[in-house]
C-alpha positions as CSV (number, residue, x, y, z in Angstrom):
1,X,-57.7,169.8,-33.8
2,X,-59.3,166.8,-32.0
3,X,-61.6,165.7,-34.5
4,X,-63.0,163.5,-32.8
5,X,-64.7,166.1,-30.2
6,X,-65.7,167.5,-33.3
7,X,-67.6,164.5,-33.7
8,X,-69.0,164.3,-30.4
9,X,-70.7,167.7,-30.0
10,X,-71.7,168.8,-33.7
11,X,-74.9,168.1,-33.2
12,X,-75.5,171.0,-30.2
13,X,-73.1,173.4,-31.7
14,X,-73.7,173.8,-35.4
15,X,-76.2,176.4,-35.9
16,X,-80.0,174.8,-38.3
17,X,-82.0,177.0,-40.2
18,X,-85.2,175.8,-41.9
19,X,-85.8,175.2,-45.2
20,X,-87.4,172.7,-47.3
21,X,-84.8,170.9,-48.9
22,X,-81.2,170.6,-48.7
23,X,-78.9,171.7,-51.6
24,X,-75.9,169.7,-50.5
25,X,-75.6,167.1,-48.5
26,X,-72.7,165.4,-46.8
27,X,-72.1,161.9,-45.3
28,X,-69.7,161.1,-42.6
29,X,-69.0,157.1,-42.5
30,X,-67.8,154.7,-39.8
31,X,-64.3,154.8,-41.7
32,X,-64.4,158.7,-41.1
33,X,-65.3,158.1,-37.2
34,X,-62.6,155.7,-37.1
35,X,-60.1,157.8,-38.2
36,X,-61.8,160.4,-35.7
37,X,-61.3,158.0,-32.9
38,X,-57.2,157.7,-33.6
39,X,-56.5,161.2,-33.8
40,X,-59.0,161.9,-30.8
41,X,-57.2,158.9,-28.5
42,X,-53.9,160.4,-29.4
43,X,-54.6,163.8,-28.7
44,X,-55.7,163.1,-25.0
45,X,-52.6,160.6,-24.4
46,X,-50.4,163.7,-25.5
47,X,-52.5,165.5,-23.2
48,X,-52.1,163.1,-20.6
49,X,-48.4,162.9,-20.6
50,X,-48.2,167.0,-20.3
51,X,-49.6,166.4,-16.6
52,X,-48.0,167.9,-14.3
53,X,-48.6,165.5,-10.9
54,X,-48.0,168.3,-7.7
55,X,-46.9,167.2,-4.6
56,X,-49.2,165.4,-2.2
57,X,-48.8,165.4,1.8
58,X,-51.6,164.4,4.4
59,X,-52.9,162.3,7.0
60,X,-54.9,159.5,6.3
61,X,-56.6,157.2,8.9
62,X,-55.7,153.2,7.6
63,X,-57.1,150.4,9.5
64,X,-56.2,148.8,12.0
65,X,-53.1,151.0,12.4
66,X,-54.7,154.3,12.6
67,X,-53.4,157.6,11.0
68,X,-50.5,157.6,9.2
69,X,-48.9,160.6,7.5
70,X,-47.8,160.8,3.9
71,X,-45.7,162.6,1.2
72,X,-45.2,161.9,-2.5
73,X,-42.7,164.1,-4.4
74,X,-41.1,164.7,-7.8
75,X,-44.2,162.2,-9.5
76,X,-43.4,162.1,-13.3
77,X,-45.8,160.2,-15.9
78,X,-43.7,157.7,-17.3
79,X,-45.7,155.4,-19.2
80,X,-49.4,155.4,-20.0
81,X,-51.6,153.7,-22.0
82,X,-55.2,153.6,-23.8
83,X,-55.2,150.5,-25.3
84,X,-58.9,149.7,-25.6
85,X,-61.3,152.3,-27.3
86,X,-64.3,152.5,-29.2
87,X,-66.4,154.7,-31.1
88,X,-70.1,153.9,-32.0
89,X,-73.2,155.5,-33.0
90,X,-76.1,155.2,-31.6
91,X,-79.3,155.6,-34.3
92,X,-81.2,159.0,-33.5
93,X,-79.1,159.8,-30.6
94,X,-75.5,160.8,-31.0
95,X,-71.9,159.2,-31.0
96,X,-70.6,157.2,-27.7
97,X,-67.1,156.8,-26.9
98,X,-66.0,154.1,-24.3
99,X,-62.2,153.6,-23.3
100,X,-61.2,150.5,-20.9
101,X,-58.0,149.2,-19.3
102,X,-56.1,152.4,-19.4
103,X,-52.7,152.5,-17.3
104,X,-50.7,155.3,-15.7
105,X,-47.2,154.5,-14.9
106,X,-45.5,157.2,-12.2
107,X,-41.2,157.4,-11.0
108,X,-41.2,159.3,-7.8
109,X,-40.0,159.4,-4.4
110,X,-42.7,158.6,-1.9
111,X,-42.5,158.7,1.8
112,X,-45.1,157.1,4.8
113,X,-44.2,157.3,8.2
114,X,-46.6,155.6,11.1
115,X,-45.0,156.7,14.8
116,X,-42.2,158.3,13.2
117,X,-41.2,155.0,11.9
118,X,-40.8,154.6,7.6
119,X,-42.7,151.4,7.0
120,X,-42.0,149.3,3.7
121,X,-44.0,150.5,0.5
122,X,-45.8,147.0,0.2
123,X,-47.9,147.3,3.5
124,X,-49.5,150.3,2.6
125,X,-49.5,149.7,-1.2
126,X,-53.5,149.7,-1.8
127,X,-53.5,153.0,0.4
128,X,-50.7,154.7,-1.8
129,X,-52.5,153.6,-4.8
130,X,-56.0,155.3,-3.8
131,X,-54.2,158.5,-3.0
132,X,-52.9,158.8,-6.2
133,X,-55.7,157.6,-7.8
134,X,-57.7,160.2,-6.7
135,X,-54.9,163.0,-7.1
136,X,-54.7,161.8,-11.1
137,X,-58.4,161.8,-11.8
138,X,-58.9,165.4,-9.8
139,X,-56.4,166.5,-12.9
140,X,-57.5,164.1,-16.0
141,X,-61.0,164.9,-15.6
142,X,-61.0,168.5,-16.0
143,X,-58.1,167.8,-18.2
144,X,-60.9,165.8,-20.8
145,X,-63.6,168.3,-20.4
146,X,-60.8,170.8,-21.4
147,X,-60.3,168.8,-24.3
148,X,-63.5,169.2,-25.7
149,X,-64.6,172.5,-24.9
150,X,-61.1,173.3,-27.3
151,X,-63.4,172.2,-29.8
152,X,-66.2,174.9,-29.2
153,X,-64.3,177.8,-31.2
154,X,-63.0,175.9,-34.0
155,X,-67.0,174.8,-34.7
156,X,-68.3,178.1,-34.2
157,X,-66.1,179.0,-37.1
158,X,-66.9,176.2,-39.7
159,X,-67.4,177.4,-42.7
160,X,-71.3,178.3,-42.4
161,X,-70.6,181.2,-44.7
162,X,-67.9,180.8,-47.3
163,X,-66.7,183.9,-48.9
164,X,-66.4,182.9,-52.3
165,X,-65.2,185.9,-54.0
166,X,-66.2,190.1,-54.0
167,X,-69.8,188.7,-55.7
168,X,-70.6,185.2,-54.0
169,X,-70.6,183.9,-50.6
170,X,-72.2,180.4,-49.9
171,X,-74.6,179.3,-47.0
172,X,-73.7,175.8,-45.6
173,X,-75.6,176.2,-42.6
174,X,-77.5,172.9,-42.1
175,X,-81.5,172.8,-42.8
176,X,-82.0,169.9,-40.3
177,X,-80.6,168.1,-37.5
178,X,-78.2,165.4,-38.4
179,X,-80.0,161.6,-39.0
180,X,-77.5,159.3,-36.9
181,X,-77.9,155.8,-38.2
182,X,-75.9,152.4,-37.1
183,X,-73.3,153.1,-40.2
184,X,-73.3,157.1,-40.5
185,X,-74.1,160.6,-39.7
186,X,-75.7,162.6,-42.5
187,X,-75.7,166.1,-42.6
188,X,-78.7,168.5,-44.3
189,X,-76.9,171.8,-45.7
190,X,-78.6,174.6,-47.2
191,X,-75.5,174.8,-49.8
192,X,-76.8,177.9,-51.7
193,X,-75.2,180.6,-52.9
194,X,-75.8,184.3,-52.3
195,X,-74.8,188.1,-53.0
196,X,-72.7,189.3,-50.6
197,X,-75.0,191.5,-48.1
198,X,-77.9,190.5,-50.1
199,X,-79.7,187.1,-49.4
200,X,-82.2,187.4,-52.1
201,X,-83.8,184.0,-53.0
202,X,-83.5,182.6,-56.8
203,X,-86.9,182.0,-58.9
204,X,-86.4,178.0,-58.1
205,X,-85.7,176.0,-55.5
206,X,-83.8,172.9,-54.2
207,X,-85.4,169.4,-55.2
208,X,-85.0,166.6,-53.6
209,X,-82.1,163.7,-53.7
210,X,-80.4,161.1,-51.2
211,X,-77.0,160.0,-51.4
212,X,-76.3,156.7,-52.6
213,X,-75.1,153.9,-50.1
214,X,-71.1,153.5,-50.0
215,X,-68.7,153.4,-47.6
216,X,-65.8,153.1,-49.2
217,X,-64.7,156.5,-48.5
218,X,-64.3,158.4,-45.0
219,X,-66.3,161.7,-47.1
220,X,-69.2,161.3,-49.4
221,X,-70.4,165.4,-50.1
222,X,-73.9,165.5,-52.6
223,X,-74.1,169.0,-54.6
224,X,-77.2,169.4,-56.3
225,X,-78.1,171.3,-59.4
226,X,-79.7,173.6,-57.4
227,X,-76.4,175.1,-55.1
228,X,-74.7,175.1,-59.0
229,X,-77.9,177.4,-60.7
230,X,-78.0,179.5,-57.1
231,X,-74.8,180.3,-58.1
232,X,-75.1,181.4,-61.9
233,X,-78.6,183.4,-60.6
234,X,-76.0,185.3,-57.9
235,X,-73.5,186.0,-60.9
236,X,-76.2,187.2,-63.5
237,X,-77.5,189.2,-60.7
238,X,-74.8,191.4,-60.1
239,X,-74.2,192.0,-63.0
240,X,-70.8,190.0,-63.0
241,X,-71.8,187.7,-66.4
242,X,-70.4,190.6,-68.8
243,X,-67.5,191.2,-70.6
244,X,-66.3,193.7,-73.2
245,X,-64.5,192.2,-75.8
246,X,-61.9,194.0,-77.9
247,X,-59.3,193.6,-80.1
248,X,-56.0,193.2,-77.8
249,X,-57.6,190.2,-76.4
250,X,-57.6,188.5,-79.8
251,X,-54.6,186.4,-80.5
252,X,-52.1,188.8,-83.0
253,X,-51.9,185.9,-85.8
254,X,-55.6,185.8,-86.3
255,X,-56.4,187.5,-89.6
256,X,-60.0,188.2,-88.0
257,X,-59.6,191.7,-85.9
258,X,-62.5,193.6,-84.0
259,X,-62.4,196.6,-86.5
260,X,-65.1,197.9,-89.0
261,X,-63.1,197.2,-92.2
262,X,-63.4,193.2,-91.2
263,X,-67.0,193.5,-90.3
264,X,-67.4,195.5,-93.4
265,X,-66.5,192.1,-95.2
266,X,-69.8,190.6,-94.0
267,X,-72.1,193.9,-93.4
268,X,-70.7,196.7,-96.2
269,X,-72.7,199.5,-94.3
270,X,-70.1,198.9,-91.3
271,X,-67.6,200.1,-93.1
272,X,-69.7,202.7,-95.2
273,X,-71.0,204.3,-91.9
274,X,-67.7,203.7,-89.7
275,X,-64.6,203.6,-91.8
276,X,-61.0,202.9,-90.4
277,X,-62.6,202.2,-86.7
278,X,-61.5,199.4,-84.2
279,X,-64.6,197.4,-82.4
280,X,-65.6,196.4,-78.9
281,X,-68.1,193.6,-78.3
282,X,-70.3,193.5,-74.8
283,X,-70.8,189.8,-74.3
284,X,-73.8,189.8,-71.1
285,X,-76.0,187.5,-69.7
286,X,-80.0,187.9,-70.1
287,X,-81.2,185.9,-67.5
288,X,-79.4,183.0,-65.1
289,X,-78.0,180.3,-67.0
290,X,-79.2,176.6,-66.7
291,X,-76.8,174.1,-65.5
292,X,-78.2,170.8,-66.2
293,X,-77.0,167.3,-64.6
294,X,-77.3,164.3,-65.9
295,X,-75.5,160.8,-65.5
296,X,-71.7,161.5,-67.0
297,X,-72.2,164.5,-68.7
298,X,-73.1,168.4,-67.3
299,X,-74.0,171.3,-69.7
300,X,-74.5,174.6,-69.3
301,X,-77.2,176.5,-71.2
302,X,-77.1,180.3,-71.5
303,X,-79.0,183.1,-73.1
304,X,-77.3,186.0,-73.8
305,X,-76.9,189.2,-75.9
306,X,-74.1,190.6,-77.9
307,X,-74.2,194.4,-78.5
308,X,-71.4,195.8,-81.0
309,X,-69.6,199.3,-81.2
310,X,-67.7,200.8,-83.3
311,X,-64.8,202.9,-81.3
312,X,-64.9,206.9,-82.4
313,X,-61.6,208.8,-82.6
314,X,-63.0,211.0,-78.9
315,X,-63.6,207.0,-77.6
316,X,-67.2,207.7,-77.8
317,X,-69.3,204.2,-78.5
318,X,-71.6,203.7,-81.5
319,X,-73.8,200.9,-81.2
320,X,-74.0,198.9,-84.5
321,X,-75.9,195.8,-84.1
322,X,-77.6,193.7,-80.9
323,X,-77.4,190.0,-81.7
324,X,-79.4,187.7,-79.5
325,X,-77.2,184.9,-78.4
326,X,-78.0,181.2,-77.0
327,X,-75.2,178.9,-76.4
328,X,-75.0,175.5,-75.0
329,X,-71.1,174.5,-73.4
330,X,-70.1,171.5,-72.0
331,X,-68.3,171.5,-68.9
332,X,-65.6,169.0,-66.9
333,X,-65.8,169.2,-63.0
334,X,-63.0,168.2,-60.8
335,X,-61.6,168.5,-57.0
336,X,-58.7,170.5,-56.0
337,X,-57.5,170.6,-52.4
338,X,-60.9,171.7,-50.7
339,X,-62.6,173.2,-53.7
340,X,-64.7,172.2,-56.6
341,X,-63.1,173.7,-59.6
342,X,-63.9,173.6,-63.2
343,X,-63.9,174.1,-67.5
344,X,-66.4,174.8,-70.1
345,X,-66.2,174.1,-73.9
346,X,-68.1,175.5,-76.5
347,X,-70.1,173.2,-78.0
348,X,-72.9,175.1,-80.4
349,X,-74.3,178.9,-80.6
350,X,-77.4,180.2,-82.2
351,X,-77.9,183.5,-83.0
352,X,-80.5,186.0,-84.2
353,X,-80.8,189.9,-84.6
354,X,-82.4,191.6,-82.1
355,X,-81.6,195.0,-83.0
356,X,-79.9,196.6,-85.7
357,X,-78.0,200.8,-86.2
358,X,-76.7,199.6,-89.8
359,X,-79.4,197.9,-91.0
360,X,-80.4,194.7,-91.6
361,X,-78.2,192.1,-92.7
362,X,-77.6,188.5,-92.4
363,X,-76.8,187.3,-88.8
364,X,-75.5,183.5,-90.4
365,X,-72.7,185.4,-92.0
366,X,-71.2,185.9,-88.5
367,X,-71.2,182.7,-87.2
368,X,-67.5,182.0,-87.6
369,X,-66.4,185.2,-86.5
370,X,-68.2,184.9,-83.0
371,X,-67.4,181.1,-82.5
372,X,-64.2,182.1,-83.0
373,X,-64.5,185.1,-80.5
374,X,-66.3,183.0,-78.0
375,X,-63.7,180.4,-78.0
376,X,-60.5,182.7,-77.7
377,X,-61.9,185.4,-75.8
378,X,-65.1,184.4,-73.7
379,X,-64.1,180.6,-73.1
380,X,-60.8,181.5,-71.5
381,X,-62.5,184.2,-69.0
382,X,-64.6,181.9,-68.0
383,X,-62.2,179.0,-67.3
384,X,-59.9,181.4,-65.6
385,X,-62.5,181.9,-62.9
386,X,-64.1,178.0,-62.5
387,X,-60.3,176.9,-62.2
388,X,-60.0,179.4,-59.1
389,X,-63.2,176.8,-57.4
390,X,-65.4,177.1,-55.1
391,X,-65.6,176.1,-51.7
392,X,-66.7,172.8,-50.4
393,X,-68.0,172.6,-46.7
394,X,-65.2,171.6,-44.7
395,X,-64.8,170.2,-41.3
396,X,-62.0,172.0,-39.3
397,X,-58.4,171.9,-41.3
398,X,-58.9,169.3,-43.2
399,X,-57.4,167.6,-47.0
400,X,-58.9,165.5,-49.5
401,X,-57.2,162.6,-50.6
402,X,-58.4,159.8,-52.8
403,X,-61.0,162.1,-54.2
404,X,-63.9,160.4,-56.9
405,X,-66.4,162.8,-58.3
406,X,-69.2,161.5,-60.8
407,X,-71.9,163.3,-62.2
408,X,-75.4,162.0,-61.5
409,X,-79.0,163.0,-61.7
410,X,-79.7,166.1,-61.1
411,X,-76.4,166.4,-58.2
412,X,-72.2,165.6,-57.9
413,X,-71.2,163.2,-55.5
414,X,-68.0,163.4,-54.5
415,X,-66.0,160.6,-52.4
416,X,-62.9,161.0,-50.4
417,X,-60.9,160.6,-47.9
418,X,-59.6,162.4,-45.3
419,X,-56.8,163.9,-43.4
420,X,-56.4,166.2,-40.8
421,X,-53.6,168.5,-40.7
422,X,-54.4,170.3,-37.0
């Protein structure tokens, strides 16, 4: 993939939509377009040296001889050369590429004759050299414009729309045309998440944030809180934040099991009413939960419920108890090949009663038991799925090396480099 072209014609072929604010936002530096320039130069010298030159015949009328007839045959591209090239940008206008003192070296035979006589290649060297001159650039020209419109397929598929999984896809169409300055290009995405099918907007909306100057890095991608939340609004929404807990997916060593008889250890009308009877546990979200940003650190708030059952011999459910759940988790962010990936750790729960089928009882009693369910049940669910990631906007096939990500205000910056792999 000639990422350079990619470069040159983003602008024109990557759809905009409109919309307020971006939710991520990516940076392209002069490092990036310098890389750009290598692999583009080199990818028209292979494409150069795939020429095929036909053979040329004619007449031609050369002064102060008169006509002389021609013939080159069997031209091959020996050697050739583009050994000055640059790549600039130009503020609020676009990218300009300008290549000087490129050479074409040809082995043929050649053949001139004037009166049927073969004259000597010297005297009628500037005439074979305009000949071929003009052959070559009928063929490189066409040959360039080839080149880029390559390019026009692989844009129209960036990844605009990322399938994320059977619940998620993410819009990374961009919410503005890019801003082209003397030392970058920056790109506006909309970088939100939505159900698949359904683009139905969350109850908030993106706030603003700029990058920070560097240019260390080829890559410099912003997510904000915002594209994180759209995503835990997209979850909650289908119903995907829910999980029933029983007792196979506590560890067989713990001496705490999801039945009535150790439940009845803490409320006695558990095991009065529902003797001898294994438990399930419905662990599901209330409303979105809040991811919240700031510098070094990212938490995740969430407010859920916890309805209990006690399993009948016919596998009928009998609701015992609906505890009303808030939690607060901690959570380390990281990189992995073109995805942002994740883990969350407990770090407190609060919980009240919000309905009882026993009566009532005292909800502090069951702190340990559900810290310890969270933690060996819930926690690993969850970390299962952030370690899958989600996906980053990405330009053609591309991999991230010498990736930094910090948490800041309110957003992630993430700075890499790059390398292309087609």
């Amino acid at each position: 993939m000639m990422f350079l072209w990619c470069v040159l014609v983003l602008v024109n072929l990557v759809s905009v939509t409109t919309s307020n604010n971006a939710g991520v936002k990516v940076r392209l530096t002069q490092k990036m377009l310098e890389y750009g320039r290598q692999i583009g130069i080199a990818s028209i010298q292979q494409k150069l040296r795939s020429i095929k030159v036909p053979d040329i015949s004619g007449t031609e009328k050369v002064d102060p001889i008169g006509k002389v007839q021609y013939s080159f045959t069997g031209m091959q591209i020996a050697n050739l050369g583009l050994p000055k090239s640059a790549l600039g940008l130009v503020p609020n206008t676009g990218v300009m590429l300008s290549i000087g003192d490129a050479y074409i070296n040809l082995h043929g035979n050649w053949r001139v004759k004037y009166l049927r006589i073969i004259w000597l290649y010297n005297l009628f060297s500037s005439f074979i050299n305009k000949a071929l001159r003009n052959a070559l650039q009928k063929q490189i020209c066409p040959l360039v414009a080839d080149s880029i419109a390559e390019m026009n397929p692989h844009l129209k598929t960036l990844n605009v729309l990322a399938k994320v999984d059977q619940y998620a896809e993410i819009d990374y169409s961009m919410v503005g045309s890019p801003v082209i300055s003397n030392t970058s290009i920056d790109l506006d995405l909309k970088g939100e998440f939505y159900n698949i099918g359904q683009h139905k907007e969350p109850p908030f909306s993106p706030t603003p944030f700029s990058l920070p100057y560097q240019d260390t890095n080829m890559l410099y991608i912003g997510v904000s809180a915002f594209s994180i939340n759209s995503a835990g609004f997209v979850y909650h929404s289908a119903s995907a934040l829910r999980l029933y807990i029983t007792d196979d997916m506590i560890p067989s060593g713990s001496p705490i099991r999801l039945n009535t008889r150790t439940f009845g250890a803490f409320i006695p009308q558990i095991a009065k009413m529902y003797p001898g009877l294994m438990m399930k546990l419905l662990v599901e979200t209330v409303k979105e939960p809040i991811i919240i940003l700031e510098p070094n650190n990212m938490t995740v708030q969430a407010i859920s419920t916890v309805t209990a059952y006690a399993i009948q011999p016919n596998s009928t459910l009998s609701p015992l108890f609906v505890l009303n759940l808030e939690d607060s988790v901690s959570a380390d962010i990281y990189v992995t090949e073109l995805k942002l990936a994740g883990n969350v750790s407990l770090n407190k729960i609060y919980m009240s009663l919000s309905k009882s089928y026993v009566g009532p009882f005292q909800v502090t009693s069951l702190d340990n038991i559900f810290k310890m369910v969270l933690k060996i049940a819930v926690i690993p669910k969850i970390n299962a799925r952030l370690q899958e990631g989600y996906p980053l906007p990405a330009i053609g096939k591309m991999q991230l090396v010498n990736i930094q990500l910090q948490v800041l205000k309110n957003y992630l910056l993430i700075g890499t480099d790059v390398q292309f792999t087609g």
